[in-house]
BAFI-3210 file (N, C-alpha, C; in Angstrom, 3 decimals, decimal comma, padded with zeros to 6 digits):
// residues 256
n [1|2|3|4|5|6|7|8|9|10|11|12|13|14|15|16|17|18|19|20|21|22|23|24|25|26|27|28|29|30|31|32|33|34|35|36|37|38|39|40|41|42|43|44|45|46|47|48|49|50|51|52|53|54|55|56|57|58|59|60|61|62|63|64|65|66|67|68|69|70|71|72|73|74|75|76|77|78|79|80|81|82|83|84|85|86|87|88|89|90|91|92|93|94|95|96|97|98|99|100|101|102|103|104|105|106|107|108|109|110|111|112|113|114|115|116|117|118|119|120|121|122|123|124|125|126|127|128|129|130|131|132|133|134|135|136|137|138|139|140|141|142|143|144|145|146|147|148|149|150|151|152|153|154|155|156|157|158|159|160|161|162|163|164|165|166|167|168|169|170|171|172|173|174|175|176|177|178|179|180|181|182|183|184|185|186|187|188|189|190|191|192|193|194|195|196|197|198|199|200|201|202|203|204|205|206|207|208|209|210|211|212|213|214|215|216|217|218|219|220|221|222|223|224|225|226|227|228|229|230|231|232|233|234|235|236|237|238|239|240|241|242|243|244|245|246|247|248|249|250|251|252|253|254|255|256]
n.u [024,031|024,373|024,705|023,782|022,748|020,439|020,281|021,274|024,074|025,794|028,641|031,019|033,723|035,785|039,129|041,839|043,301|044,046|042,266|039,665|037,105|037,875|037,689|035,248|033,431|034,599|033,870|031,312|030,044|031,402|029,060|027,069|025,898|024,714|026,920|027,456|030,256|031,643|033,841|036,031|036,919|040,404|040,962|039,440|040,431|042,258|040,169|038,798|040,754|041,360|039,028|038,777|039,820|037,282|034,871|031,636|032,527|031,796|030,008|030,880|030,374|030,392|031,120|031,182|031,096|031,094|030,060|027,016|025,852|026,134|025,331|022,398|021,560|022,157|020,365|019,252|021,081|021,866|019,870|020,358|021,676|021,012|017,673|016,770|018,379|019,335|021,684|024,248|027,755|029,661|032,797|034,398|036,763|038,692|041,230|043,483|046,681|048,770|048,256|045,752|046,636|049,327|050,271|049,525|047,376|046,459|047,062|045,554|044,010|040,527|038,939|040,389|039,842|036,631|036,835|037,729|035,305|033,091|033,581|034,126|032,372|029,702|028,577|028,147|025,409|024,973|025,191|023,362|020,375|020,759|020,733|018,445|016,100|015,784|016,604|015,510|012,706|013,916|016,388|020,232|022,696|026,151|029,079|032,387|034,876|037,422|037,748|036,641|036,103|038,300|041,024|043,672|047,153|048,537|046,011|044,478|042,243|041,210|040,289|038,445|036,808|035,941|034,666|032,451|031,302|030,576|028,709|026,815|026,064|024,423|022,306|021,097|020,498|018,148|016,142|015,663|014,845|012,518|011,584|012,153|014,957|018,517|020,635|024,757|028,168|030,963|034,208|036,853|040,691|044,025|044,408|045,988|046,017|045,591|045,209|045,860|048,466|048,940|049,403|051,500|053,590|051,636|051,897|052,885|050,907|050,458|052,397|050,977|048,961|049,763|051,337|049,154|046,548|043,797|043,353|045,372|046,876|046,824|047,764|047,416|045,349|042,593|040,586|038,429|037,144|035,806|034,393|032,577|031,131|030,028|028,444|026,453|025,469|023,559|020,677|020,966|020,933|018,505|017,671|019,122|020,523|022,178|024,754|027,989|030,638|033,428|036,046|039,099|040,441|040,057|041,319|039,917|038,978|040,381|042,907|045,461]
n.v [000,972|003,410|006,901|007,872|005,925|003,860|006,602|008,154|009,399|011,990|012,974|015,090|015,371|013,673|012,955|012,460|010,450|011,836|014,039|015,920|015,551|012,284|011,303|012,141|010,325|008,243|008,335|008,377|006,068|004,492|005,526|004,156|004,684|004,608|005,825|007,813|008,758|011,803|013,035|014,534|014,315|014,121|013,366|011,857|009,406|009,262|009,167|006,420|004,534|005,053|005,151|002,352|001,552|001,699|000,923|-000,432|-000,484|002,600|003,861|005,702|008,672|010,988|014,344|017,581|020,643|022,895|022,399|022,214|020,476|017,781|018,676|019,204|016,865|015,146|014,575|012,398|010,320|010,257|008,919|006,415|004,801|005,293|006,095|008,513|011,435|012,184|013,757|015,901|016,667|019,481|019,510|021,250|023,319|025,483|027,319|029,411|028,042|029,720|032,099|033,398|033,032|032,866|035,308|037,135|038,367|041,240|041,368|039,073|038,269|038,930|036,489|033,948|034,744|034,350|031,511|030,635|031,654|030,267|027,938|027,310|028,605|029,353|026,897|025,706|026,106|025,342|023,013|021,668|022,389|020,894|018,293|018,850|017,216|015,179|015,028|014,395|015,099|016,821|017,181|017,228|019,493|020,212|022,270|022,742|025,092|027,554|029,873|032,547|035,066|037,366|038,715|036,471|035,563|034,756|033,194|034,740|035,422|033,263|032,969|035,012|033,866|031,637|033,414|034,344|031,554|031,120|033,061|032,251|029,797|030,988|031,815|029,832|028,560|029,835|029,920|027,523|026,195|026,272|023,764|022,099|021,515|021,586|024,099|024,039|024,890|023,542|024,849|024,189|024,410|024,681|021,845|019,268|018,702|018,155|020,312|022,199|022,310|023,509|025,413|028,691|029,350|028,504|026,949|028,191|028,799|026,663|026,953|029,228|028,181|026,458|027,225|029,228|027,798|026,624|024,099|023,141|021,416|019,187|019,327|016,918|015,183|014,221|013,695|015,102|017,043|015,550|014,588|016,527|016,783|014,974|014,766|017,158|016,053|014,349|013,596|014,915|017,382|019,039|022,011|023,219|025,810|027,258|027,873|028,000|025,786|025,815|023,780|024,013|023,488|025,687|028,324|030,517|032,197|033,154|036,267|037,954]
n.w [076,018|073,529|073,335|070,806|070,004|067,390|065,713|062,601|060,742|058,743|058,153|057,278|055,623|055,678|055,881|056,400|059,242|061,023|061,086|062,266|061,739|060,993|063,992|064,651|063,689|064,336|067,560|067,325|065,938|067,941|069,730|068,885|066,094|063,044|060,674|057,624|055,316|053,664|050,952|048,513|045,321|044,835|046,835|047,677|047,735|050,158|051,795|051,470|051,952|054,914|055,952|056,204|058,595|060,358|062,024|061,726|058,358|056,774|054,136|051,670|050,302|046,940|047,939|046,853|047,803|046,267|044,013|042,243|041,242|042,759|044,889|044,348|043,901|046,288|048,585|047,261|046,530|049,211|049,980|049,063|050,790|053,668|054,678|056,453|058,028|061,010|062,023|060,989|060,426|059,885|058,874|057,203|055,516|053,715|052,169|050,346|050,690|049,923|049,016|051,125|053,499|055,883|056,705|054,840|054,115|053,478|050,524|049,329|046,748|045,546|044,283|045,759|048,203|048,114|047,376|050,085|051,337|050,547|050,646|053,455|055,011|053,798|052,680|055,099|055,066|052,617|052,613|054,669|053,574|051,241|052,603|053,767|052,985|054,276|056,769|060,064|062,252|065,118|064,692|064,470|063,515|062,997|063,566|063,146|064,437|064,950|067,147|065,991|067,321|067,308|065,867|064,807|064,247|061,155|060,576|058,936|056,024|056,270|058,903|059,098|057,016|058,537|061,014|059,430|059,032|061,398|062,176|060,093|061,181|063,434|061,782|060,841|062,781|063,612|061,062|060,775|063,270|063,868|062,660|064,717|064,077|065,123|065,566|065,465|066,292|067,181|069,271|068,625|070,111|068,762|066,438|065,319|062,350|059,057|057,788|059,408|059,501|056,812|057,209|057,447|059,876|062,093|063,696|066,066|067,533|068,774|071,090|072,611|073,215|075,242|076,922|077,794|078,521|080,340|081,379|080,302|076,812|074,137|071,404|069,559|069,969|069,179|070,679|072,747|071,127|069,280|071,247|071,998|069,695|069,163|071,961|071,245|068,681|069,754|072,028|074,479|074,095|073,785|073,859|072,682|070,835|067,568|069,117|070,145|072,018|073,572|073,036|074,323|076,260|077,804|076,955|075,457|077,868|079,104|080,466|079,660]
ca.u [023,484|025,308|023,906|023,612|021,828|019,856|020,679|022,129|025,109|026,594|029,984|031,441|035,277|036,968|040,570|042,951|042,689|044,466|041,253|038,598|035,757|037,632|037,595|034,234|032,662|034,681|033,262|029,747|029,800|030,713|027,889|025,601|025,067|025,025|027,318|028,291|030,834|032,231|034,668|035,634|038,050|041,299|040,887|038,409|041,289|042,679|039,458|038,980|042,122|041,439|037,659|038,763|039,591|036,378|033,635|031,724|033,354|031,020|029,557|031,878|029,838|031,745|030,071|031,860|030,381|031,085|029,456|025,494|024,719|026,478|024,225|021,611|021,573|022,837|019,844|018,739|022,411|022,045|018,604|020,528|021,956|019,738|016,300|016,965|019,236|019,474|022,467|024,823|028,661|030,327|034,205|035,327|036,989|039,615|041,635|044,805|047,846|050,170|047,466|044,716|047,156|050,342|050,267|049,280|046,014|046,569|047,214|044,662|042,867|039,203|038,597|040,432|038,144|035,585|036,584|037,482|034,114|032,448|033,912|034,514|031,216|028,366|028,856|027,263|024,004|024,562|025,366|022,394|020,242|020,799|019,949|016,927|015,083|016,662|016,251|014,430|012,927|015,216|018,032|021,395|023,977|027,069|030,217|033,695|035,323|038,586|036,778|036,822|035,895|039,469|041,772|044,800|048,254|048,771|045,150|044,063|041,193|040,580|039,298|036,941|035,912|035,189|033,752|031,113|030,844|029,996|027,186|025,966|025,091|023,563|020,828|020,435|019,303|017,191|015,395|015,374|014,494|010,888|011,170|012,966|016,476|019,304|022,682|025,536|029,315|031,991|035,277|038,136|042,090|044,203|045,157|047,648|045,553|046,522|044,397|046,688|049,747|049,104|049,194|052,559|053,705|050,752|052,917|052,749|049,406|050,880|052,949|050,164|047,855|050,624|051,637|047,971|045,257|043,588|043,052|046,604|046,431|047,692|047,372|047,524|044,313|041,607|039,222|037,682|036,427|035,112|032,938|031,646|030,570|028,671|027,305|025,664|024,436|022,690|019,418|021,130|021,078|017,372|017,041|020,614|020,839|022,773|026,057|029,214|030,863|034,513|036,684|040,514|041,349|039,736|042,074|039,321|038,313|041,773|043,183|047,360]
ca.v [001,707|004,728|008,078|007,877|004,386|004,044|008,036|008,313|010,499|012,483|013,238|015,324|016,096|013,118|012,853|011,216|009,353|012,721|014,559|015,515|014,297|011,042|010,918|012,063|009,115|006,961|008,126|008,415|004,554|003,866|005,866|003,597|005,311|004,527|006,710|008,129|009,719|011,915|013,711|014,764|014,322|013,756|013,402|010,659|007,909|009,085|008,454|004,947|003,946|005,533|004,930|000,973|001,662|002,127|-000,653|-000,983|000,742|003,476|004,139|007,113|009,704|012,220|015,648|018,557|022,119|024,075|021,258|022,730|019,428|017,368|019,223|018,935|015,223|014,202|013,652|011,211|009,635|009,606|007,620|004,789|003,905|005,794|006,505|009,793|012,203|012,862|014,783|016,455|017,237|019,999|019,826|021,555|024,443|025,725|028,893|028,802|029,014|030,414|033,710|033,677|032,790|033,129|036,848|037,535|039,087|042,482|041,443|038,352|038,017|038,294|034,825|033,164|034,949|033,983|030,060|030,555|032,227|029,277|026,217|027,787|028,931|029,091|025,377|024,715|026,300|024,528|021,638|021,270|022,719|019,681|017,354|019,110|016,681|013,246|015,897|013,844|016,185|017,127|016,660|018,189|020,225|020,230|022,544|023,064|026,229|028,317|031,213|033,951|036,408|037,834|038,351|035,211|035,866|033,620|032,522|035,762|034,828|031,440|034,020|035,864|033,022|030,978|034,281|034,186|030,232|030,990|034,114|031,141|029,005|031,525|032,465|028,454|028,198|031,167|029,721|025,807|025,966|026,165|022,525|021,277|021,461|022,166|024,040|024,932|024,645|023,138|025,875|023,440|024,839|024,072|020,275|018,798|018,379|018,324|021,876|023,794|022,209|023,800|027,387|028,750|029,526|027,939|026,488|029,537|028,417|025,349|027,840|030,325|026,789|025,000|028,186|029,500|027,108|026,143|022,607|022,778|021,236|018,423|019,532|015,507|014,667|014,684|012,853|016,019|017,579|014,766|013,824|017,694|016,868|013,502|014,833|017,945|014,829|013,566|014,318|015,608|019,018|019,499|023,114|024,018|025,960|028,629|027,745|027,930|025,455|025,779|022,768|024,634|023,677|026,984|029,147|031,489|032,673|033,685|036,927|037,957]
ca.w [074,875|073,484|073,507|069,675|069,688|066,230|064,727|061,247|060,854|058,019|058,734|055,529|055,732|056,756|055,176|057,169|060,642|062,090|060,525|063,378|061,269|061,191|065,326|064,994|063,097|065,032|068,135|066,482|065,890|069,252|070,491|067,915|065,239|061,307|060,158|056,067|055,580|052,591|050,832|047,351|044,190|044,873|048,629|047,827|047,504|051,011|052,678|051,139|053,198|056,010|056,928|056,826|060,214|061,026|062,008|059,910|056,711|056,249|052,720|051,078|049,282|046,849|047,469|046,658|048,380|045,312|042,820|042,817|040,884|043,893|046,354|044,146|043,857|047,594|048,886|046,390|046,759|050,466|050,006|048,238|051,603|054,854|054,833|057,270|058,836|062,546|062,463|060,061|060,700|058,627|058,829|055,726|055,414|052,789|052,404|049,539|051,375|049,096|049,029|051,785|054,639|056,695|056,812|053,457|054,176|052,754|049,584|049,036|045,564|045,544|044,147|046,618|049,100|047,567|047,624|050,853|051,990|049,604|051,173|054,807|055,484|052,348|052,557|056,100|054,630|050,926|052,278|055,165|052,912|050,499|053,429|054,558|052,509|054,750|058,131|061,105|063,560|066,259|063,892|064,850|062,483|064,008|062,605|063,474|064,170|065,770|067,407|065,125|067,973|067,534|065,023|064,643|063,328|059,729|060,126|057,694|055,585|057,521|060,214|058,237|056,807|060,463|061,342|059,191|059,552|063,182|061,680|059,175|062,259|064,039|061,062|059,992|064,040|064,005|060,444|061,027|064,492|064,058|062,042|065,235|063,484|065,852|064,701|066,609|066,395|068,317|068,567|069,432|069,866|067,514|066,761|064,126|061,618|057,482|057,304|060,200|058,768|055,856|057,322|057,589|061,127|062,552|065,277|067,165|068,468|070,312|072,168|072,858|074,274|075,973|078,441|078,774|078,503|081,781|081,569|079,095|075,741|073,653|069,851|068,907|070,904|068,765|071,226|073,441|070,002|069,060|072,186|072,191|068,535|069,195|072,578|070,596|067,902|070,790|072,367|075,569|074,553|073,024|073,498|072,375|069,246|068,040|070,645|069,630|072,701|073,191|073,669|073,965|077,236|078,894|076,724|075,835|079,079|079,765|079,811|079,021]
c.u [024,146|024,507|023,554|022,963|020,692|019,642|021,740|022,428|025,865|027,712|031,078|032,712|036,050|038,021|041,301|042,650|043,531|043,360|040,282|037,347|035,842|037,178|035,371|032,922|032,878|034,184|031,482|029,460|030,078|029,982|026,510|024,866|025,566|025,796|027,717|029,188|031,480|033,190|034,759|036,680|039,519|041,460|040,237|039,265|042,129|041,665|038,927|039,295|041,447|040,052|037,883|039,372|038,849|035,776|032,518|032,319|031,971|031,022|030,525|031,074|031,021|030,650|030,949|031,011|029,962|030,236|028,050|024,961|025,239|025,702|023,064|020,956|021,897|021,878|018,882|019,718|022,179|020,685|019,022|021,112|021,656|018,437|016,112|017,836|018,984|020,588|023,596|026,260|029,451|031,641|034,864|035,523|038,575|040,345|043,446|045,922|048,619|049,334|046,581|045,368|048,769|050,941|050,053|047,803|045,805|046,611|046,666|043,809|041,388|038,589|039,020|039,330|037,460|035,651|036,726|036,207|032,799|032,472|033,912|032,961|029,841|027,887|028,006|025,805|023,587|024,323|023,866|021,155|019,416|020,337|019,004|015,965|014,989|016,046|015,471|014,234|013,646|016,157|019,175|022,071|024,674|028,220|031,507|034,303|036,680|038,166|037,446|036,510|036,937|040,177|043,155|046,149|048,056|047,343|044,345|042,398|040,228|039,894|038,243|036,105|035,191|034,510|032,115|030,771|030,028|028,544|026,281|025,114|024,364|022,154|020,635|019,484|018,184|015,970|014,809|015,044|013,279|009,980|011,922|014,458|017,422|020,465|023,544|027,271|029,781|033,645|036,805|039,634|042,398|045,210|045,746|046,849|046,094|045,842|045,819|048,126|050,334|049,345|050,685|052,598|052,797|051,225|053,063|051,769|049,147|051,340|051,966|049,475|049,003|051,333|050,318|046,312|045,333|043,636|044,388|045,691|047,322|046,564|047,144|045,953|043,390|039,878|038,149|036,917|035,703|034,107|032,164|030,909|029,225|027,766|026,427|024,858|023,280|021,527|019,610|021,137|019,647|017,062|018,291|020,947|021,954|023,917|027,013|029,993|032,543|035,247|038,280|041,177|041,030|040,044|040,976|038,549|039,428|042,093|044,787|047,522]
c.v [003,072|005,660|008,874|006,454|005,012|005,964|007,932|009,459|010,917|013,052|013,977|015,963|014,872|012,343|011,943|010,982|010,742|013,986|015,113|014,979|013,044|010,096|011,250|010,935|007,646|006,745|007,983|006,842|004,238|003,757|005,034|004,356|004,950|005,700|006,565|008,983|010,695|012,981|014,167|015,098|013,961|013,139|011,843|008,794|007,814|008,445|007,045|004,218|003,832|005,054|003,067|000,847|001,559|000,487|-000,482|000,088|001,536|003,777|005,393|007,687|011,024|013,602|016,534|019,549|022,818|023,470|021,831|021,037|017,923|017,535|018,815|016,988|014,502|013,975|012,160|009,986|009,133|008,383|006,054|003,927|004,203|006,293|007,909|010,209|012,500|013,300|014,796|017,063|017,458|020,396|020,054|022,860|024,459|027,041|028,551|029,166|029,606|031,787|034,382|033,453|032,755|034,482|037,346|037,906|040,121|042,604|040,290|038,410|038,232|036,684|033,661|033,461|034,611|032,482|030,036|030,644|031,112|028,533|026,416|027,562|028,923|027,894|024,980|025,231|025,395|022,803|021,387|021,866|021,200|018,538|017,660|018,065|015,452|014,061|015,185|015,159|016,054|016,696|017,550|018,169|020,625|020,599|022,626|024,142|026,511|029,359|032,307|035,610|037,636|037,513|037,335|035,828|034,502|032,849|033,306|035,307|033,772|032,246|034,508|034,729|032,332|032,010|033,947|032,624|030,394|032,398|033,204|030,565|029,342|031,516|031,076|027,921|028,820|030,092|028,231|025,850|025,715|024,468|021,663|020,821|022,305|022,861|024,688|024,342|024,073|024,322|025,090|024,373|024,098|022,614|020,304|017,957|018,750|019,779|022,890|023,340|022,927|025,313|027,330|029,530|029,270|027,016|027,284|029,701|027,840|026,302|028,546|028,872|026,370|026,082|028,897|028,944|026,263|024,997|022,092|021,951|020,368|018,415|018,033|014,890|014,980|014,324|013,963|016,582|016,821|014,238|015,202|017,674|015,946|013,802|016,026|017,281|014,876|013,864|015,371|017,221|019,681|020,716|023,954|024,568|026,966|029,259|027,747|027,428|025,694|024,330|022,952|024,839|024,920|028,082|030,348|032,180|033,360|035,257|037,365|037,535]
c.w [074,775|073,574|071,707|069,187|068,272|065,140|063,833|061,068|059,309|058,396|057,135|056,539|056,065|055,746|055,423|058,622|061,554|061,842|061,862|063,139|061,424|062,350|065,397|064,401|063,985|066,741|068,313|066,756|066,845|070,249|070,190|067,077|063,836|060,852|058,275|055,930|054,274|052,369|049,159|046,411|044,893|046,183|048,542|048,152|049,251|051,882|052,983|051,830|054,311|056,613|057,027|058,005|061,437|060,902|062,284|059,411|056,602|054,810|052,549|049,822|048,590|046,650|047,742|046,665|047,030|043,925|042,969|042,275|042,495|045,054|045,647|044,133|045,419|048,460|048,672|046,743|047,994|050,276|049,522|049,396|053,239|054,026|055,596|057,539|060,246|063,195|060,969|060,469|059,812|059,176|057,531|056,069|054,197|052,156|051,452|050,047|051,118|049,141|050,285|053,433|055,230|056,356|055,143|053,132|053,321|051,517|048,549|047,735|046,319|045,344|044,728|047,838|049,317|047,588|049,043|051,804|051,642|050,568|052,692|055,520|055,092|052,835|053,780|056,029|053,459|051,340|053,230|054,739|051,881|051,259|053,897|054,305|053,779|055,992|059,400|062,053|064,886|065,679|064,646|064,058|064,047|062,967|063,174|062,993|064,858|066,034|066,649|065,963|068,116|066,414|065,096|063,890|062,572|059,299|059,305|057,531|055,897|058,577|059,820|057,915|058,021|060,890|060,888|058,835|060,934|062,993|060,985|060,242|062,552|063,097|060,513|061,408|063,788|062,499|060,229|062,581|064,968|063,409|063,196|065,055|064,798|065,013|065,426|066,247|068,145|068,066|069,706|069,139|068,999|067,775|065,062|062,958|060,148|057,327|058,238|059,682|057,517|055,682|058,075|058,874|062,121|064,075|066,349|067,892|069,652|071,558|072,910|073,942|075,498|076,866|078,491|079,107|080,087|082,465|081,162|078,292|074,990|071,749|069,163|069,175|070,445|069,738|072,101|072,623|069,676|069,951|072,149|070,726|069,036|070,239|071,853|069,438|068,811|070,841|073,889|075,474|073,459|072,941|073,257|070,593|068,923|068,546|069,588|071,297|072,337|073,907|073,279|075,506|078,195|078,634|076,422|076,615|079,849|079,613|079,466|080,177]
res [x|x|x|x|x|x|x|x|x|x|x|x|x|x|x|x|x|x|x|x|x|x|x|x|x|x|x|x|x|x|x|x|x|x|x|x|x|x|x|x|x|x|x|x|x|x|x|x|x|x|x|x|x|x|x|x|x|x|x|x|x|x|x|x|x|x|x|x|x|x|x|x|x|x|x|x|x|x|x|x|x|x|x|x|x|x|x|x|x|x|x|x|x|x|x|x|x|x|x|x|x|x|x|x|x|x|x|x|x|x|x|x|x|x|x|x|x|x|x|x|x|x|x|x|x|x|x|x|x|x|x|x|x|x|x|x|x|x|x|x|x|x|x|x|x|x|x|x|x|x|x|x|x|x|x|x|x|x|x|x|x|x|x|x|x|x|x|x|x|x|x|x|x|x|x|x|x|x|x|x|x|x|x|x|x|x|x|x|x|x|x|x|x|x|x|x|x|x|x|x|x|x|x|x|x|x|x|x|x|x|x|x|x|x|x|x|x|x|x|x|x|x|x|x|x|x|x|x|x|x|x|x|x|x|x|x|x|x|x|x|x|x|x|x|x|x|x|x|x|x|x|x|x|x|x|x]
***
């Protein structure tokens, strides 16, 4: 029996099979758990593909963060194919790279900002929020971050934003906690995903992991992120809220 035996899983972000949402559905289901998974507009035709990988094909919801009638409607939507939630995983984030990233901080638009700060971070309140209704007690929200405790070269705006992704968590523990709601991030190094590809010089990370991470680090390897997701699903960590766990190989504990 897995350690997700009969818990239904939302899993929003999952793109392509090098995605970490996608590893995290697929270790979800082999923990035993119903998983849904979604995504949104154009993206929607990659995930199609890609979740027939999975077993079973998970249902594909299209909910888009910034959509209010999308949020407004998703837990009606989710009702057409669970009855509950007992956990919630938010892998979205979005930051325009031609403005909000690879050193182009200083000179950033507001309104990218602003989608960034939307989709980055807003989003793991809008979106669990929208599932409060589905919510089983002792549910778990579960987000994905790059510790923002420190500023990043090229990751600009993506920082600020994960910043206050990782402040969001904190005040969705502090106000769901009293309904039994868990929330906590996972803050994995960086892997080779279509998001860090998209940030220019972003390669400079590998280097930074791969001469000082403790455990070392293989940017391809989505599977360590993914079990620190599903065990925080779980029930093994009932009085865990609030956390931000790191799974980077040891690298932040290091010092030059």
């Amino acid at each position: 029996m897995g350690i997700l035996e009969g818990k239904t899983i939302l899993v929003a972000g999952v793109t392509l099979d090098t995605s970490i949402a996608f590893h995290v559905a697929r270790v979800a289901q082999a923990e035993g758990a119903t998983v849904v998974v979604s995504n949104f507009g154009r993206a929607m035709s990659l995930t199609r593909r890609v979740i027939k990988k999975l077993d079973p094909v998970p249902p594909l919801l299209e909910v888009d963060v910034t959509n209010t009638d999308h949020l407004s409607g998703l837990a009606e939507t989710l009702g057409q194919h669970v009855d509950h939630l007992d956990g919630l995983v938010h892998s979205l984030a979005f930051a325009n790279p031609e403005t909000a990233l690879g050193g182009k901080f200083l000179s950033t638009p507001w309104s990218d900002v602003a989608t960034a700060l939307q989709v980055s971070a807003y989003s793991l309140a809008s979106l669990t929020m929208a599932c409060k209704p589905l919510l089983a007690p002792s549910s778990s929200v579960v987000g994905l971050t790059f510790d923002a405790q420190v500023s990043w070269p090229v990751y600009d705006w993506m920082g600020v934003s994960k910043s206050a992704l990782e402040s969001t968590s904190r005040y969705l523990a502090r106000y769901l906690g009293p309904e039994g709601v868990r929330v906590n991030l996972v803050a994995a190094g960086p892997l080779e995903t279509l998001a860090k590809r998209a940030i220019g010089g972003a390669d400079t990370f590998n280097e930074v992991w791969g001469s000082r991470a403790p455990l070392g680090w293989d940017p391809r390897d989505m599977e360590p992120t993914a079990k620190a997701v599903v065990a925080l699903l779980s029930d093994w960590f009932p009085k865990t809220t609030g956390e931000m766990v790191h799974v980077d190989g040891g690298l932040h504990s290091t010092g030059a």
